[in-house]
PyMOL Python script that loads the backbone (N, CA, C, O; Angstrom):
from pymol import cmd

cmd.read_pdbstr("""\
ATOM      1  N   UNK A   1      50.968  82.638 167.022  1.00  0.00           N
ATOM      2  CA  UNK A   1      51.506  83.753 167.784  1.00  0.00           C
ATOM      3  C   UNK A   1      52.164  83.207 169.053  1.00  0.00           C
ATOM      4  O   UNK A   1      51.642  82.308 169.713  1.00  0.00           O
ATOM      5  N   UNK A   2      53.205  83.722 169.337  1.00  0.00           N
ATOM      6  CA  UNK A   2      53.538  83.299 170.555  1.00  0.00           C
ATOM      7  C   UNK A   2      53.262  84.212 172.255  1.00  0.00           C
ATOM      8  O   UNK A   2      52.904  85.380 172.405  1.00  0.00           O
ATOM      9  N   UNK A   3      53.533  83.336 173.162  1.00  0.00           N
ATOM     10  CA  UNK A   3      52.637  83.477 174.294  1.00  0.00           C
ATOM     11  C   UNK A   3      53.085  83.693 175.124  1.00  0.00           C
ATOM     12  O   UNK A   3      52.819  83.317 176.266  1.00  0.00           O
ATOM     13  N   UNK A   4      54.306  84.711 174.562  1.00  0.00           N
ATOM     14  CA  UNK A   4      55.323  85.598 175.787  1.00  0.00           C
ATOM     15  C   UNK A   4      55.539  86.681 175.171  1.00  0.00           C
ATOM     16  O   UNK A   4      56.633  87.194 175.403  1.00  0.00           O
ATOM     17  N   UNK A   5      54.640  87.378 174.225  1.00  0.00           N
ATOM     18  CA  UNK A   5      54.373  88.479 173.968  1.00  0.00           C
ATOM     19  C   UNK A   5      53.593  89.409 174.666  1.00  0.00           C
ATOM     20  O   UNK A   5      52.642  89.148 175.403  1.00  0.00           O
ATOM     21  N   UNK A   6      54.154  90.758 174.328  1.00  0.00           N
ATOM     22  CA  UNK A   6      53.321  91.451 175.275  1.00  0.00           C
ATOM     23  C   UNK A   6      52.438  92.496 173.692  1.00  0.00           C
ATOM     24  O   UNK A   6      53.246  93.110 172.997  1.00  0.00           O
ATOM     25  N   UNK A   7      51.223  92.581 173.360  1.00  0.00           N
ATOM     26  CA  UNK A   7      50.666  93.492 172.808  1.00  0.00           C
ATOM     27  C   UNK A   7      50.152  94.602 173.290  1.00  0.00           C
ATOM     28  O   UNK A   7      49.469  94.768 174.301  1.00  0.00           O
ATOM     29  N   UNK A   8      50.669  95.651 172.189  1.00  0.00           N
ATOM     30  CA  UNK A   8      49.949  96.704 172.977  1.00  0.00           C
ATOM     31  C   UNK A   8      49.243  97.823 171.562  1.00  0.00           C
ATOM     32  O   UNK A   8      49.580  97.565 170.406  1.00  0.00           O
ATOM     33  N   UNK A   9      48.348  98.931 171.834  1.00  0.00           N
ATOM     34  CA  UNK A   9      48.413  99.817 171.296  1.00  0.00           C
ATOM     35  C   UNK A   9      49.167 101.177 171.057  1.00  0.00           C
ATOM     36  O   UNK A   9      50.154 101.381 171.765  1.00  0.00           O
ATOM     37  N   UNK A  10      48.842 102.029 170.230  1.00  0.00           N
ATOM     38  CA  UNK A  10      49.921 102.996 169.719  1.00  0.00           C
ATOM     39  C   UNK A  10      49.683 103.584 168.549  1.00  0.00           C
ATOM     40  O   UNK A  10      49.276 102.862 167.639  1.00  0.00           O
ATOM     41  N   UNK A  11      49.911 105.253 168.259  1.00  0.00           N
ATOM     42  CA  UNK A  11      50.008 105.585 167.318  1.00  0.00           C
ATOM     43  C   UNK A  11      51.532 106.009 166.841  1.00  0.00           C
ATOM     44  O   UNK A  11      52.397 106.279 167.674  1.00  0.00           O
ATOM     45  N   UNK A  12      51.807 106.047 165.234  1.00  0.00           N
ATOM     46  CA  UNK A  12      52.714 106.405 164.813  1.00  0.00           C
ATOM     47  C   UNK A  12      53.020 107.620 164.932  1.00  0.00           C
ATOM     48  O   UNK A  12      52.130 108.452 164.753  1.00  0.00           O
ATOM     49  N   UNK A  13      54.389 108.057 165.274  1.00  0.00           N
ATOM     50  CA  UNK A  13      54.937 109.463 165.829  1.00  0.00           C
ATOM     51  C   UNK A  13      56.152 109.917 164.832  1.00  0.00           C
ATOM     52  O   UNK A  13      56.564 111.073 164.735  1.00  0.00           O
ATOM     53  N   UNK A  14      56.574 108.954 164.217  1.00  0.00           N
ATOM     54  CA  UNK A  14      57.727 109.509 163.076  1.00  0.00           C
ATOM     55  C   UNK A  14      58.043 108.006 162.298  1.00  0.00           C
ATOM     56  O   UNK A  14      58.025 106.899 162.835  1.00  0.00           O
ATOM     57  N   UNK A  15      58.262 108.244 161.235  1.00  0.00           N
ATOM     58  CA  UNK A  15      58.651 107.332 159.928  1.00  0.00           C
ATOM     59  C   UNK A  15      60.133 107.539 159.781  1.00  0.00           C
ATOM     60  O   UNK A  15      60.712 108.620 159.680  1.00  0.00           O
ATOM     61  N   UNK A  16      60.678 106.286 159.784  1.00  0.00           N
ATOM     62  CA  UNK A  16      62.384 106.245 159.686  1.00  0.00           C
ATOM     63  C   UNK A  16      62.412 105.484 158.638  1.00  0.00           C
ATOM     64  O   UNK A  16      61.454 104.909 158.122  1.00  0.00           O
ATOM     65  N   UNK A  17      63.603 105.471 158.285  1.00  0.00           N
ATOM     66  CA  UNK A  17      64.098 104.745 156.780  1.00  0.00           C
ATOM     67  C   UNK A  17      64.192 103.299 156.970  1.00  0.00           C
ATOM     68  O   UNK A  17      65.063 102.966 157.773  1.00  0.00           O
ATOM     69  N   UNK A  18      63.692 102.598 156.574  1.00  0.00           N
ATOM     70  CA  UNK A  18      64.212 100.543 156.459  1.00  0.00           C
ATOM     71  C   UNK A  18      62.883 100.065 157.005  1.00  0.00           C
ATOM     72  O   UNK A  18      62.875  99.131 157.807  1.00  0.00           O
ATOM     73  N   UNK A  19      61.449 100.809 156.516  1.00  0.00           N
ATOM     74  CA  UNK A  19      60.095 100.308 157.162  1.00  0.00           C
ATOM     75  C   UNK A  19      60.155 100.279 158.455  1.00  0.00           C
ATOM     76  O   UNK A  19      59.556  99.329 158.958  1.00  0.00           O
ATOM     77  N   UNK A  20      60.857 101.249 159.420  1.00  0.00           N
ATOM     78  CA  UNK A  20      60.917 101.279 160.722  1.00  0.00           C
ATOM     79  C   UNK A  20      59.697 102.729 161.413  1.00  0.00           C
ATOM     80  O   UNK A  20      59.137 103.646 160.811  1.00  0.00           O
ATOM     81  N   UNK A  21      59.696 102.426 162.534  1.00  0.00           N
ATOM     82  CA  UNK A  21      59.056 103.505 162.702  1.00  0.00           C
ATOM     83  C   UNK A  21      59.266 103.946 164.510  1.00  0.00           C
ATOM     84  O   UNK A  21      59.758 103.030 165.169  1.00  0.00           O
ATOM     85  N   UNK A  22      59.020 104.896 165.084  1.00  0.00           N
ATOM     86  CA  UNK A  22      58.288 105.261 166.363  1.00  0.00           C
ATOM     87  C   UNK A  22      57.278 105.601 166.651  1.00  0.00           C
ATOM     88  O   UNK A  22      56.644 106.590 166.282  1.00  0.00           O
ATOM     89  N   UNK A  23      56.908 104.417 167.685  1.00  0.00           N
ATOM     90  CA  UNK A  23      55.437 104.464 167.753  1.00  0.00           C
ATOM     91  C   UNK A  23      55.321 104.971 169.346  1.00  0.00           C
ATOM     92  O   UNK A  23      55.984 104.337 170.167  1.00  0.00           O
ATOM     93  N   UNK A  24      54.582 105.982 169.764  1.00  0.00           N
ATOM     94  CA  UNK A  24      53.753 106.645 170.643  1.00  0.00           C
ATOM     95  C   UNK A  24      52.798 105.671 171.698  1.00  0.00           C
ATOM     96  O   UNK A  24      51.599 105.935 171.791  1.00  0.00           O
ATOM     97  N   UNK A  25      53.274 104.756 172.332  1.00  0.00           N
ATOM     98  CA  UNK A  25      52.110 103.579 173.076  1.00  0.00           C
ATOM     99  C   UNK A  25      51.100 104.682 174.118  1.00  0.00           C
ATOM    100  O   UNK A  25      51.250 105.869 174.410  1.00  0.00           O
ATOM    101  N   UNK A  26      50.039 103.665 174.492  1.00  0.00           N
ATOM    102  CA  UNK A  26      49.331 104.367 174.968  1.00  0.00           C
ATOM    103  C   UNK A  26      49.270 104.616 176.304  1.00  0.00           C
ATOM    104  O   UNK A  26      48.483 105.336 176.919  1.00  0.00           O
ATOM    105  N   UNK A  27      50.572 103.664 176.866  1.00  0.00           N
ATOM    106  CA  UNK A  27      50.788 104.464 178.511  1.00  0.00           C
ATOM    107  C   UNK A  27      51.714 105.233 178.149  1.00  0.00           C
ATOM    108  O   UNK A  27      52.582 104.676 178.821  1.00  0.00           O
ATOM    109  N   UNK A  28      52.192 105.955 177.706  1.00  0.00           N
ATOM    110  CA  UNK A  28      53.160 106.840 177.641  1.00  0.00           C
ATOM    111  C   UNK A  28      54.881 106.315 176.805  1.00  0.00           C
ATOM    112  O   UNK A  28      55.685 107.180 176.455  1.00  0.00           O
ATOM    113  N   UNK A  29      55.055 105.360 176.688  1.00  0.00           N
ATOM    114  CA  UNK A  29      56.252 104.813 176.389  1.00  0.00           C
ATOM    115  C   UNK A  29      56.682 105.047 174.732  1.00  0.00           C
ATOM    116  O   UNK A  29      55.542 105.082 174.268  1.00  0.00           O
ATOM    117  N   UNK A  30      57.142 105.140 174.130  1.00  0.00           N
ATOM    118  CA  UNK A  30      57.919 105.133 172.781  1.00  0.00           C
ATOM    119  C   UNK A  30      58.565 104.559 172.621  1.00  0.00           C
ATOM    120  O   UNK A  30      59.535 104.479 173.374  1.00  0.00           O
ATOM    121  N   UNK A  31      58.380 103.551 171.178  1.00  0.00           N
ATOM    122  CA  UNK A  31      59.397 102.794 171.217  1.00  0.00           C
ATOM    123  C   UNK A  31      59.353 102.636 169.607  1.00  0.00           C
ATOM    124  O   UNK A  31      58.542 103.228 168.894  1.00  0.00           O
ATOM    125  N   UNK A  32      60.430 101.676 169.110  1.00  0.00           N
ATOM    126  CA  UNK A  32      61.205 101.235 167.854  1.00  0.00           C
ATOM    127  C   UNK A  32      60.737 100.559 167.301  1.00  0.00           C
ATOM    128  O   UNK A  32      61.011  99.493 167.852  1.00  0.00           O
ATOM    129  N   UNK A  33      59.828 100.264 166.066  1.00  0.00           N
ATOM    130  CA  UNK A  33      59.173  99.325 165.467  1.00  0.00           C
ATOM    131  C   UNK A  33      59.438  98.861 163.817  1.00  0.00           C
ATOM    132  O   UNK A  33      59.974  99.511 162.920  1.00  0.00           O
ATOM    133  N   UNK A  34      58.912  97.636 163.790  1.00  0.00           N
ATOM    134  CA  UNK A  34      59.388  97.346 162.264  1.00  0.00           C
ATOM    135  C   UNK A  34      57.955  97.024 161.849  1.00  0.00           C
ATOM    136  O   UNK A  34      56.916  97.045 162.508  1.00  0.00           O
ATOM    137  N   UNK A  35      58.202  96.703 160.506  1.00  0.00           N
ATOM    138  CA  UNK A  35      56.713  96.835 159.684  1.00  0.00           C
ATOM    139  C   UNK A  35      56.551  94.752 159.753  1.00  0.00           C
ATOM    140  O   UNK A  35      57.366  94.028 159.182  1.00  0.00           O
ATOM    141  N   UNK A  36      55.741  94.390 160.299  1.00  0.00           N
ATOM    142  CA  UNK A  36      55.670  92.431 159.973  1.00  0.00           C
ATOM    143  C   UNK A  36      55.617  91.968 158.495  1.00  0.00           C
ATOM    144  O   UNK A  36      55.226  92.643 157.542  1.00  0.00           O
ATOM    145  N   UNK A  37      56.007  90.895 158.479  1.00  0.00           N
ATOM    146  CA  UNK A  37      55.750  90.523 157.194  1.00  0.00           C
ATOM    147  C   UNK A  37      54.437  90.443 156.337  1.00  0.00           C
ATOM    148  O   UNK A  37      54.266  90.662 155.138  1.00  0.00           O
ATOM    149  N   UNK A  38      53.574  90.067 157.310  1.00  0.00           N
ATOM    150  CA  UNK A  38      52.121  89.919 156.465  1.00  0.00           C
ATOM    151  C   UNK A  38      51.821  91.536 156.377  1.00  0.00           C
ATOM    152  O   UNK A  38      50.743  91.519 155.783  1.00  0.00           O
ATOM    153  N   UNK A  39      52.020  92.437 156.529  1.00  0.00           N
ATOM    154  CA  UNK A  39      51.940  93.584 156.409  1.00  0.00           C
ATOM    155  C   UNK A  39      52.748  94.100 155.324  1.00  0.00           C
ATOM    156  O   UNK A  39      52.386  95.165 154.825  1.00  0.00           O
ATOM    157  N   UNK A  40      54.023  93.391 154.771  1.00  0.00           N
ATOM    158  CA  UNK A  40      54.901  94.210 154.106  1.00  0.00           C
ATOM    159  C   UNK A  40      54.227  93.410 152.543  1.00  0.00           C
ATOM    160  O   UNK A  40      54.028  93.763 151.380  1.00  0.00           O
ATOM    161  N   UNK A  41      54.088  92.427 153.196  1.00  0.00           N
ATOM    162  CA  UNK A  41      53.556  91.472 151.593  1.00  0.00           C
ATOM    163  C   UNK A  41      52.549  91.707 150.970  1.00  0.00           C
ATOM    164  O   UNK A  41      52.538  91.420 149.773  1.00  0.00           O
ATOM    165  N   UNK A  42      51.030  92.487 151.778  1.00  0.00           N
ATOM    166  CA  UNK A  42      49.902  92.622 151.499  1.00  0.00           C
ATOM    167  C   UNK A  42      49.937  94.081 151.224  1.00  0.00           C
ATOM    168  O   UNK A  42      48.848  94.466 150.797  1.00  0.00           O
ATOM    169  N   UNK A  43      50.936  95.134 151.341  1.00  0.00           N
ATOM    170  CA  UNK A  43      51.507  96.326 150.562  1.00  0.00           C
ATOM    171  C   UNK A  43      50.303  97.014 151.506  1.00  0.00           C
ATOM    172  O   UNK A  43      49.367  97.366 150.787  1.00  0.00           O
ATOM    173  N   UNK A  44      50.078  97.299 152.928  1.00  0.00           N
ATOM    174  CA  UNK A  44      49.252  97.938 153.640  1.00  0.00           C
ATOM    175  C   UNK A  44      50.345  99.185 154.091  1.00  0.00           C
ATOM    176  O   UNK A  44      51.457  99.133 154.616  1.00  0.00           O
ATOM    177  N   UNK A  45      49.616 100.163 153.700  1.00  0.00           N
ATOM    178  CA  UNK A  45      50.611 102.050 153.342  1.00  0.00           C
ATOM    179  C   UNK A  45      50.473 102.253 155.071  1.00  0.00           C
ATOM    180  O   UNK A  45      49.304 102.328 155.448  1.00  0.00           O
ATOM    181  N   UNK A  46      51.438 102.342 156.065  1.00  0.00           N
ATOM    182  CA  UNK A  46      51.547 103.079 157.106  1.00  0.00           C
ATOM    183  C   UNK A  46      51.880 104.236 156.966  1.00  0.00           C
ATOM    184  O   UNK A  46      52.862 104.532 156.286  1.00  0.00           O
ATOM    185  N   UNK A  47      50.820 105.501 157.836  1.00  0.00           N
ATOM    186  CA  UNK A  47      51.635 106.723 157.611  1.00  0.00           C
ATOM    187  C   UNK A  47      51.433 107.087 159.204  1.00  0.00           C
ATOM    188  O   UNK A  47      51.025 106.520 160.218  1.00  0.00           O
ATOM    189  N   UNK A  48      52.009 108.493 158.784  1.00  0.00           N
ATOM    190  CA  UNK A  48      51.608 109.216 160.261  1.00  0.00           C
ATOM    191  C   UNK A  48      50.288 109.340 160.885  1.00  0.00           C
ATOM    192  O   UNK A  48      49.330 109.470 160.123  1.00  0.00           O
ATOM    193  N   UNK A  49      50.084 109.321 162.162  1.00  0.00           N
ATOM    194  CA  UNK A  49      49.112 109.742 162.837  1.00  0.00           C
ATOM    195  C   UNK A  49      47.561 108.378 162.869  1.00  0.00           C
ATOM    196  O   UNK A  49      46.363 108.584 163.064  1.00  0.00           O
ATOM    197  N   UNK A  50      48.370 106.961 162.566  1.00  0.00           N
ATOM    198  CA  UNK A  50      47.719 105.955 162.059  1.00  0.00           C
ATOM    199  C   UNK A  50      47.645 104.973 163.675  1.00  0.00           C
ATOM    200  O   UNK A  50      48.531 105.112 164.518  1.00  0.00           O
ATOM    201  N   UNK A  51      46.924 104.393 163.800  1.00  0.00           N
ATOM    202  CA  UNK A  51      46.710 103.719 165.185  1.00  0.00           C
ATOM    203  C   UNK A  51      47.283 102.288 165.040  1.00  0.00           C
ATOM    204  O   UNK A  51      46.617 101.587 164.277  1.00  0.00           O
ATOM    205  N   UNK A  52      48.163 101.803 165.492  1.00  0.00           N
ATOM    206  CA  UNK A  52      48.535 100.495 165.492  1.00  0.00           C
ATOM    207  C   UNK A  52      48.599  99.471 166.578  1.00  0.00           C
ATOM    208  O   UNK A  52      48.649  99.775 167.770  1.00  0.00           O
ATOM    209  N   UNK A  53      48.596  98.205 166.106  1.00  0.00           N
ATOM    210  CA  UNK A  53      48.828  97.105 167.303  1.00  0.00           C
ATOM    211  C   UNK A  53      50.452  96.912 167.484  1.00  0.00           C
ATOM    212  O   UNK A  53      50.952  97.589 166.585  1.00  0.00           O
ATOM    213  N   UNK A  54      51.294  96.407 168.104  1.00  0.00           N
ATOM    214  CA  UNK A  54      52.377  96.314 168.181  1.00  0.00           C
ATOM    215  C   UNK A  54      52.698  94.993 169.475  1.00  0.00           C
ATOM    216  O   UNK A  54      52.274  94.876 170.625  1.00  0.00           O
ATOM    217  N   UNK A  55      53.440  94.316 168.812  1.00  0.00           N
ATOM    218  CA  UNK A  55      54.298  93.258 169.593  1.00  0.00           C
ATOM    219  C   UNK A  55      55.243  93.687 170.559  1.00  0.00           C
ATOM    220  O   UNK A  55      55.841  94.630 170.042  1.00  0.00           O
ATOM    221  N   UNK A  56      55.696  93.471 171.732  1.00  0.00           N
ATOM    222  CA  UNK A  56      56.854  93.923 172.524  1.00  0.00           C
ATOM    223  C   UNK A  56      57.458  92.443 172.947  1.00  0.00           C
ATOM    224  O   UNK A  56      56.629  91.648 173.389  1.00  0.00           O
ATOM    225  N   UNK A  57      58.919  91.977 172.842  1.00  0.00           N
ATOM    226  CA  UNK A  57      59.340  91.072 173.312  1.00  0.00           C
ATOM    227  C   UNK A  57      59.515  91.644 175.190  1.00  0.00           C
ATOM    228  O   UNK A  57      59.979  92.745 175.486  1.00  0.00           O
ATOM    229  N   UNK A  58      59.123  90.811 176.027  1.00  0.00           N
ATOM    230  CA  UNK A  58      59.673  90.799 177.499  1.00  0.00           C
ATOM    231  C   UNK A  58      60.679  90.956 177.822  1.00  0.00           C
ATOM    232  O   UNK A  58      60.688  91.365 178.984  1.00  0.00           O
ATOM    233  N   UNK A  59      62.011  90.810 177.244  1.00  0.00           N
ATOM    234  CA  UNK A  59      63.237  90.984 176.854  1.00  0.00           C
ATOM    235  C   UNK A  59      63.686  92.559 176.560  1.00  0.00           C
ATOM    236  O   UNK A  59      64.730  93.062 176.975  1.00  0.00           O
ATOM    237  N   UNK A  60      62.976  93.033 175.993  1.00  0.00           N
ATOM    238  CA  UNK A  60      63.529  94.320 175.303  1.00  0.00           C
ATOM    239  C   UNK A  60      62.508  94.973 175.324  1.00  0.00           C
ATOM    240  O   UNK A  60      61.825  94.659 174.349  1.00  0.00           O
ATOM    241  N   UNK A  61      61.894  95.952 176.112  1.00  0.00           N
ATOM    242  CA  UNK A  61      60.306  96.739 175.740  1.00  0.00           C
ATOM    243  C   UNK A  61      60.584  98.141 175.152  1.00  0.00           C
ATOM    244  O   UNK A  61      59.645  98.936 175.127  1.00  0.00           O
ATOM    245  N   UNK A  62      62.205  98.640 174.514  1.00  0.00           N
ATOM    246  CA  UNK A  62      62.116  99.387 173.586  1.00  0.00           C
ATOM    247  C   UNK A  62      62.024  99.181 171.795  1.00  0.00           C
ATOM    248  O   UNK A  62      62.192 100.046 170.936  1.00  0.00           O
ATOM    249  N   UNK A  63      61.720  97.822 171.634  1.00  0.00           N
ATOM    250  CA  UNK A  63      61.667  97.291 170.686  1.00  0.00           C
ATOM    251  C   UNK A  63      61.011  96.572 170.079  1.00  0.00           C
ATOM    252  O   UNK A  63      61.482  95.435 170.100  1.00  0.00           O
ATOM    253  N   UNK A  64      59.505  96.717 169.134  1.00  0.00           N
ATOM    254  CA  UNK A  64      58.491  96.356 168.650  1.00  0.00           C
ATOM    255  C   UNK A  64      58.390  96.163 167.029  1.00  0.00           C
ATOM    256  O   UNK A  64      59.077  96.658 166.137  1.00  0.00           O
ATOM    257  N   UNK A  65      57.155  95.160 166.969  1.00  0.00           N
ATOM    258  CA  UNK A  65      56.749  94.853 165.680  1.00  0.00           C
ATOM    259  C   UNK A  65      55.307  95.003 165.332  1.00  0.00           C
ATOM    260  O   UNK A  65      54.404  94.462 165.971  1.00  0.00           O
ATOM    261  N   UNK A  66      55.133  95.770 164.281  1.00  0.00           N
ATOM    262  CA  UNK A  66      53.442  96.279 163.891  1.00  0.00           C
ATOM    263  C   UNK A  66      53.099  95.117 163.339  1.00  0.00           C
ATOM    264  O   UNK A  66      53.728  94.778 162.336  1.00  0.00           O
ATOM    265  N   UNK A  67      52.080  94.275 163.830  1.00  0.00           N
ATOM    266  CA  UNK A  67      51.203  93.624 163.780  1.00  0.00           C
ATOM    267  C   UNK A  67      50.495  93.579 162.873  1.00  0.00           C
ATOM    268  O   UNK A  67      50.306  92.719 162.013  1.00  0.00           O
ATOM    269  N   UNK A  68      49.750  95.297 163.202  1.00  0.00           N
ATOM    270  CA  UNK A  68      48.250  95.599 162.728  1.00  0.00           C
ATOM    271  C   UNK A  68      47.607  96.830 162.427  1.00  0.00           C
ATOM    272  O   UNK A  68      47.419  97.515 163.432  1.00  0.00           O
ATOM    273  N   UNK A  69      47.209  97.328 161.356  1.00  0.00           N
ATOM    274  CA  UNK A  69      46.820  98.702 161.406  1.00  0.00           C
ATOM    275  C   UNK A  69      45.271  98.842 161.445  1.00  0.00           C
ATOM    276  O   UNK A  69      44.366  98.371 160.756  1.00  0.00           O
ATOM    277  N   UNK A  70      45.319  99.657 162.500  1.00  0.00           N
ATOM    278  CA  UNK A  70      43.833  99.880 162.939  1.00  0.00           C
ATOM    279  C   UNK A  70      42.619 100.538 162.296  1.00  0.00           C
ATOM    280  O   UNK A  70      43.121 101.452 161.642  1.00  0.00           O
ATOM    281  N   UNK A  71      41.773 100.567 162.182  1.00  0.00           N
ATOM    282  CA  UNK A  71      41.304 101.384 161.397  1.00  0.00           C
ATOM    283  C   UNK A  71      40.512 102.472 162.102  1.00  0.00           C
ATOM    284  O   UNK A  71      39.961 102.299 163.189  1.00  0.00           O
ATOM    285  N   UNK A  72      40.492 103.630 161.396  1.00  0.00           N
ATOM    286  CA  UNK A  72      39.793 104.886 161.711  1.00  0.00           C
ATOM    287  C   UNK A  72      38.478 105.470 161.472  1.00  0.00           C
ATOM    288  O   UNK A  72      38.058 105.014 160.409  1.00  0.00           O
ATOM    289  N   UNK A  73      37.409 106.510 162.145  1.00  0.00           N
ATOM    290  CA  UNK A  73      36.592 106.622 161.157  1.00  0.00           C
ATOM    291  C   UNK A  73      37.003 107.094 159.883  1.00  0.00           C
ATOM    292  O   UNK A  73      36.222 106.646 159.043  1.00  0.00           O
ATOM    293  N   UNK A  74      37.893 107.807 159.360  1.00  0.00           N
ATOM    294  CA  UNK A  74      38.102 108.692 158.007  1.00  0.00           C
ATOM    295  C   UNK A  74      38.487 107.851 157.043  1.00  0.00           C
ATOM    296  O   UNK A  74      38.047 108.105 155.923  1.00  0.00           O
ATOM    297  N   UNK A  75      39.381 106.658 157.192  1.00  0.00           N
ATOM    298  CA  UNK A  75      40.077 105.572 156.499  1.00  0.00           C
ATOM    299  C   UNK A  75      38.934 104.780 156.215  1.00  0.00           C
ATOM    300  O   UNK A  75      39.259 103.676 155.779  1.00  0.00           O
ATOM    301  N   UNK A  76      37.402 105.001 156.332  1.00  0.00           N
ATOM    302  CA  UNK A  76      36.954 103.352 156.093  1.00  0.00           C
ATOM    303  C   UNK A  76      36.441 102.429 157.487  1.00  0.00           C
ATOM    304  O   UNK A  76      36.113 101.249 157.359  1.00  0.00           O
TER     305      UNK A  76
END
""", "prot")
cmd.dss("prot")
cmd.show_as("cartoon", "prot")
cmd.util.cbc("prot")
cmd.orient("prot")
């Protein structure tokens, strides 16, 4: 991982077309996210209302990558 990332939390707020999404962070911010690879390969189902980790480059903080999907009590 690299070490000019900024992670944060977030839930999903709307599903866009090309495995993209908007995610809801938890200070208030919204931003643009893509699904990671170890996520797209291991076929893990993102939907709405799902809690995620997310990458932010320092560069661009409207623009993120899901990491990680969190888990819930209802999911397991």
């Amino acid at each position: 991982m690299k070490q000019n990332l900024i992670e944060m939390e977030g839930v999903i707020s709307e599903s866009l077309p090309n495995a993209m999404f908007r995610v809801c962070l938890d200070n208030g911010c919204e931003v643009l996210a893509h699904i990671s690879g170890k996520i797209r390969r291991n076929y893990i189902r993102i939907l709405l209302g799902d809690r995620v980790k997310v990458e932010l480059s320092p560069y661009d903080l409207t623009k993120g990558r899901i990491t990680y999907r969190l888990r819930t009590k209802s999911n397991g």
